[in-house]
N, C-alpha and C positions, 0 to 999 in steps of 0.2 A: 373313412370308408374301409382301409384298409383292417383297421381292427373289428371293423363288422365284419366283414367277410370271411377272419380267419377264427371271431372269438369260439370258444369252444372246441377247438378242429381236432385237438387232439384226443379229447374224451369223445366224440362222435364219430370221429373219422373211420371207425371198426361198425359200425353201424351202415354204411354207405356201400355202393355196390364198385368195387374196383374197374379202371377202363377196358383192360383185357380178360375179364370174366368170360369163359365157353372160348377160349382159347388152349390151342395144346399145343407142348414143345416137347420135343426127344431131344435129348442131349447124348452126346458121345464124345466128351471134351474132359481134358487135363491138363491141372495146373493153374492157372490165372486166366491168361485171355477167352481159353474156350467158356468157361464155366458162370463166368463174371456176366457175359449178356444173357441167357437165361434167367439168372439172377435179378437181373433189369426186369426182363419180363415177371417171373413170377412174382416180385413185387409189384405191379400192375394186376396184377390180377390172373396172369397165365396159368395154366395147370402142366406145370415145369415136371418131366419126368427123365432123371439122373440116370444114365445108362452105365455101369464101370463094370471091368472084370474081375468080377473076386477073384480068389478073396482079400486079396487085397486094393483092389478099386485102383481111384485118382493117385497119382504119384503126390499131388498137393495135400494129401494125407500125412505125408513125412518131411512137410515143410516147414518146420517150427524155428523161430528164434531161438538162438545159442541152444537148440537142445531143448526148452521147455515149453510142455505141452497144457493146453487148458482142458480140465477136464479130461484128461486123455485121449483128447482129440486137438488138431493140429489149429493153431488161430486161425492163418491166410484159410484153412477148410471151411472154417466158422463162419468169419465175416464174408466171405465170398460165392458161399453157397443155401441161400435163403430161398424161402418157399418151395422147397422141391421134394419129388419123392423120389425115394431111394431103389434101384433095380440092378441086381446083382445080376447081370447077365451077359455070358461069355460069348462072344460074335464069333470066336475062333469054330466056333460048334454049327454047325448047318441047323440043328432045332431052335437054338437060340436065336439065330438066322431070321428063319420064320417067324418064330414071335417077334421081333423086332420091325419086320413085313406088317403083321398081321396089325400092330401099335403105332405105323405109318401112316396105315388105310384108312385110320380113326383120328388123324394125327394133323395138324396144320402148318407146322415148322420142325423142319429137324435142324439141328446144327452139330459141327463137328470141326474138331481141330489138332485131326490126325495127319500124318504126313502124306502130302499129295499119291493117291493111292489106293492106298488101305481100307477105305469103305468100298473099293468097289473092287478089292479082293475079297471082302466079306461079303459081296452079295447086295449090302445094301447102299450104293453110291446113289446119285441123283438118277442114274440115266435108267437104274431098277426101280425105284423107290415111283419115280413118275410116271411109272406103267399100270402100276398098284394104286396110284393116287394122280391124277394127273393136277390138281390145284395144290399140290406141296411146295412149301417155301422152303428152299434146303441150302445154309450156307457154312461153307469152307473156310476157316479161316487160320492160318498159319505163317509162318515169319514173311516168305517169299511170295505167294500166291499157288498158283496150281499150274499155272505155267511159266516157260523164260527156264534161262541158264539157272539158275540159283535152285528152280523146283525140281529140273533135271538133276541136278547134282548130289538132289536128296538129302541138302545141308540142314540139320536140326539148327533150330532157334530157339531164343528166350526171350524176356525182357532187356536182358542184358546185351545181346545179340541185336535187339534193333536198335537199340542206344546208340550203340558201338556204330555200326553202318550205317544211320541214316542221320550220322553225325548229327546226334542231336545228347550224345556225353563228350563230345568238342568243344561244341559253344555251353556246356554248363559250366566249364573250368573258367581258374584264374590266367590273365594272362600270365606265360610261364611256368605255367603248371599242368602236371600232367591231366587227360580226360578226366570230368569226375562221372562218375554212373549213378545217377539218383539211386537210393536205398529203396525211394518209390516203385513199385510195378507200374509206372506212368504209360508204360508202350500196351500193355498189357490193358490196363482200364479203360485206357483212350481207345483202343482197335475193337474191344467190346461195343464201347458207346456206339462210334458209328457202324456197327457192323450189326446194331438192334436198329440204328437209322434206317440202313435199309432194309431190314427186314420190317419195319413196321410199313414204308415207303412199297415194298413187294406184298404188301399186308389190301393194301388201300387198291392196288392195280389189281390184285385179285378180283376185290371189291366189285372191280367194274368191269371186268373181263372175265372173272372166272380163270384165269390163267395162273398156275405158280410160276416160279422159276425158279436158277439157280445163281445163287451168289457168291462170287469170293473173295477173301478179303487177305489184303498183306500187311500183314503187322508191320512192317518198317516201313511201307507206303504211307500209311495212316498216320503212325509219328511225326514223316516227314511233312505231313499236311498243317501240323500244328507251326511249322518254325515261320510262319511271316514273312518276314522281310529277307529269310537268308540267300534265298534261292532267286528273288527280284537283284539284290544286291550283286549277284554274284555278276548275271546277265548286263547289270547297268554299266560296272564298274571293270569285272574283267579281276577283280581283287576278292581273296579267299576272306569271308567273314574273320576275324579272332574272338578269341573269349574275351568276356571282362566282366566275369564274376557277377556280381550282383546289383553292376552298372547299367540301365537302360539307354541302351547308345540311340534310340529314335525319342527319346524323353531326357528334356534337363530344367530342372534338376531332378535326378529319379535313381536310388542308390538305397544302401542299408552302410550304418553307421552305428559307434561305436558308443554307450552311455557311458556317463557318471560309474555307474553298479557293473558295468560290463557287460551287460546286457546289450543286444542291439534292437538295433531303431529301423525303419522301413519310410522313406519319406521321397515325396515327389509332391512337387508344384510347377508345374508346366504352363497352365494358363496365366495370362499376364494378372489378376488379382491374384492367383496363389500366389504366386512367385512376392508380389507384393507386400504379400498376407506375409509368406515365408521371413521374408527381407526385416519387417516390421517386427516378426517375435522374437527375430534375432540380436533388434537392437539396431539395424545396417540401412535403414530405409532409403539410404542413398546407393545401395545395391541395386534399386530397380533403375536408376539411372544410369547407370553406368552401361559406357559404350558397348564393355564385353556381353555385357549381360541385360542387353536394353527391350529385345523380343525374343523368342524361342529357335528361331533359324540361328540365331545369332551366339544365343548358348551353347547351341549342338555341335559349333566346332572346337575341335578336340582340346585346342590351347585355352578356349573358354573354360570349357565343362572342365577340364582339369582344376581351374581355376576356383570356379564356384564351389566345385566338389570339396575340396578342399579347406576352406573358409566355413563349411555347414561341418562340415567333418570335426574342426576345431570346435564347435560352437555346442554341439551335440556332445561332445565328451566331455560335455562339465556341467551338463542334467541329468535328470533322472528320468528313465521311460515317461514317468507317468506327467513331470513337466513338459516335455513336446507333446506327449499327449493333448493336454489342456491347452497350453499354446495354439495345436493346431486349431481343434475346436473352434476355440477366441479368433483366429484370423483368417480358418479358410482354408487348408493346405490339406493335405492327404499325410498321417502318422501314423504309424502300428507298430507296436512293438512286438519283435520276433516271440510266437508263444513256441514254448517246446508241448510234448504229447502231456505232460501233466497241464502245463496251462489250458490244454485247449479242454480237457474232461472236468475240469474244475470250472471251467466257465459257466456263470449263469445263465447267458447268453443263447447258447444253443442246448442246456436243458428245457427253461424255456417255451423257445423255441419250437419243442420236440424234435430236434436231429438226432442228438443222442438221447438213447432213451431207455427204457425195461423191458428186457425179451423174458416172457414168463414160460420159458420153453419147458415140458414134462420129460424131454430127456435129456438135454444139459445140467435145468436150471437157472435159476432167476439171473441175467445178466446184461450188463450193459453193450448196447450196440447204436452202429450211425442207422438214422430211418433213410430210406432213400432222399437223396436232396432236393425234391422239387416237391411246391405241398399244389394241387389240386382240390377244390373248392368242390367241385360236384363230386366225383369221381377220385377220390386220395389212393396214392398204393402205400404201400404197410407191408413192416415186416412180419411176421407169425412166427415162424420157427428156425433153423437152423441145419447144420450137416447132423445125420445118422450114419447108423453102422452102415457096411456095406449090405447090399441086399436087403435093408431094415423093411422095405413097403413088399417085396415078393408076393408072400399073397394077396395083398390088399389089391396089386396093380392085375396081377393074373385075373380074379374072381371078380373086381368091379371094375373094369377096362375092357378084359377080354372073353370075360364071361367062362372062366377055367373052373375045370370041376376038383376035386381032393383027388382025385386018382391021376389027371391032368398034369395037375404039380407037381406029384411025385414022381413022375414020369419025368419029367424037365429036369429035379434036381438028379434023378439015377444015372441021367445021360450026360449031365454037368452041362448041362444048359442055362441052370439057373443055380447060384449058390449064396453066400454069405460070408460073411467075414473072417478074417484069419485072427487066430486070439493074438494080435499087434497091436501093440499100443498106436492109436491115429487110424484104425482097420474097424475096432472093437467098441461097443457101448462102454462109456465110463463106469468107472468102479461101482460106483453107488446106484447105477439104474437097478430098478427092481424087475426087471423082467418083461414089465407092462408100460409102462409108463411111453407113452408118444405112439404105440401102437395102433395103427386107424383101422377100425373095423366096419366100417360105414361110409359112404359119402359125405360131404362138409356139407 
């Protein structure tokens, strides 16, 4: 069934009409978490419009690893800013103001992840914007939310910032060791995700009321939402969770472990056949008998788990990944060995697949990127294109948006209402564009 339903998907899938087709989104977001749910949306199908201030736009322009740029433009800008068009326009400016009014009215979602404030000293906050439009979906989202102590205090956030506070780079460390901070933007992709939840969720009650509203969202609320059992724990017990590393304290056995080649292993068998299954490829089959180790309540306490931990831990450091592997397979148990960033783009798997895939972009160039991760059968979203320069869509968005005349624009750019890019490297089309290339002069 399954490979019915999927055969061909990824050669047709460009043929098929996207879920959120004849939808539109204003963006006024910087950095990762604003910019990321648009992103979500326009690959569904949204007609995503990238609002920045030239000339030099998104600060996530000048985000690059150690220093180097793809293309001359910044990766996190790359991979995190798909299907959008590009609008160089200054809010500091009352004309820019207006236009940004006049591309609301026409508009179904804004979002924005400026600091509690700031839209609606430019004029265009919710409480403007839905006088002009009263069915607009318009969501806020930044470390604290838009109110409480923390948004009064006007405290800037990160990713890093809600790691940190919503203690969720406490419980990623080893016991005895200091916080660690994912290298991941994990607070940052997560506060996106659900904050296009709601927005699709304020999408559907429109639907049936006609009504927008306004949403906002706290990036270290959101993170805190992911941690489980830490905050039930705390309530039960009266006791501060600890770290323990890469040990699953509500699963045993369930840990990463050290190979033959030094590589690591990822392994859990929880359910009484795994565990069995486990026991069995170890050679130990008299492990599933055993008092310590006889059900899964019974593993979970600590003198156990140290126990078993310990005995897999030996047994795994005298294979090789790819023999637990198989092992597991043969008996039932959950294996993987740790891939790093080349194993996972090497993988046949998710080519495939099509996750990772070929952006044939006209102003990059031909490159590889992740497809969004859920595949839909009727209705697929798809990546298409990638970050432009700053302001790269200006006319396109003026003269088929807002119906701007050549004297109209000129007007916009003379007052600096509307501009373009600074000649900066992460600001500026890459070396090699020809002038033309990614240029839209028509509708799609």
């Amino acid at each position: 069934m399954a490979q019915e339903t999927w055969k061909n998907y990824r050669e047709n899938k460009s043929f098929k009409p996207p879920p959120l087709k004849g939808i539109r989104v204003l963006e006024v977001c910087t950095i990762l978490l604003g910019p990321a749910g648009p992103a979500f949306l326009g690959a569904m199908g949204a007609e995503v419009i990238k609002c920045e201030i030239p000339p030099r736009g998104d600060t996530v322009r000048q985000m690059v690893p150690f220093g180097h740029f793809f293309r001359d433009q910044a990766p996190a800008a790359v991979h995190i800013n798909t299907n959008k068009y590009w609008l160089g326009l200054d809010l500091h400016k009352p004309e820019a103001q207006k236009i940004f009014c006049e591309l609301a009215a026409k508009s179904d979602i804004v979002e924005d992840n400026m600091r509690p404030g700031t839209m609606e000293r430019w004029n265009v906050g919710y409480r403007q914007l839905k006088e002009i439009n009263p069915g607009i979906i318009y969501i806020s989202k930044n470390g604290f939310g838009q109110w409480g102590q923390y948004a009064e205090e006007n405290r800037p956030s990160n990713d890093g910032a809600a790691q940190a506070l919503s203690g969720y780079a406490w419980m990623s460390s080893f016991p005895g060791r200091p916080p660690l901070k994912s290298r991941l933007y994990v607070c940052d992709t997560y506060g996106a995700l659900m904050g296009e939840l709601a927005v699709l969720a304020a999408l559907h009650y429109r639907g049936k009321t006609g009504k927008g509203q306004f949403i906002e969202l706290s990036q270290t609320e959101n993170i805190m939402r992911t941690m489980s059992w830490i905050w039930p724990y705390q309530q039960i017990t009266g006791k501060v969770a600890r770290p323990k590393g890469n040990r699953d304290v509500s699963v045993c056995p369930a840990d990463t472990f050290r190979c033959a080649d030094d590589t690591f292993m990822a392994i859990a068998a929880p359910a009484p056949e795994e565990f069995k299954g486990l026991c069995t490829a170890m050679g130990k089959l008299e492990l599933a008998e055993d008092p310590r180790f006889k059900d899964h309540l019974t593993r979970l306490k600590e003198k156990n788990a140290t126990a078993i931990l310990k005995i897999i831990a030996a047994w795994v450091r005298t294979k090789k990944p790819e023999e637990v592997e198989q092992l597991a397979k043969r008996y039932g148990f959950a294996a993987s060995r740790v891939y790093n960033s080349k194993d996972v783009v090497e993988d046949a798997h998710f080519r495939e697949r099509g996750f990772i895939t070929k952006i044939d972009d006209p102003f990059l160039g031909p490159y590889d990127e992740y497809e969004f991760p859920v595949m839909m059968s009727k209705s697929p979203p798809k990546v298409k294109w990638s970050v432009r320069a700053v302001g790269f869509d200006n006319e396109y968005i003026m003269k088929h948006f807002l119906d701007k005349s050549e004297d109209d624009i000129k007007e916009l750019y003379q007052c600096g209402a509307l501009g373009k890019w600074a000649d900066v490297q992460g600001c500026r089309p890459p070396s090699h564009w020809d002038g033309k290339a990614g240029i839209i002069k028509a509708r799609d």
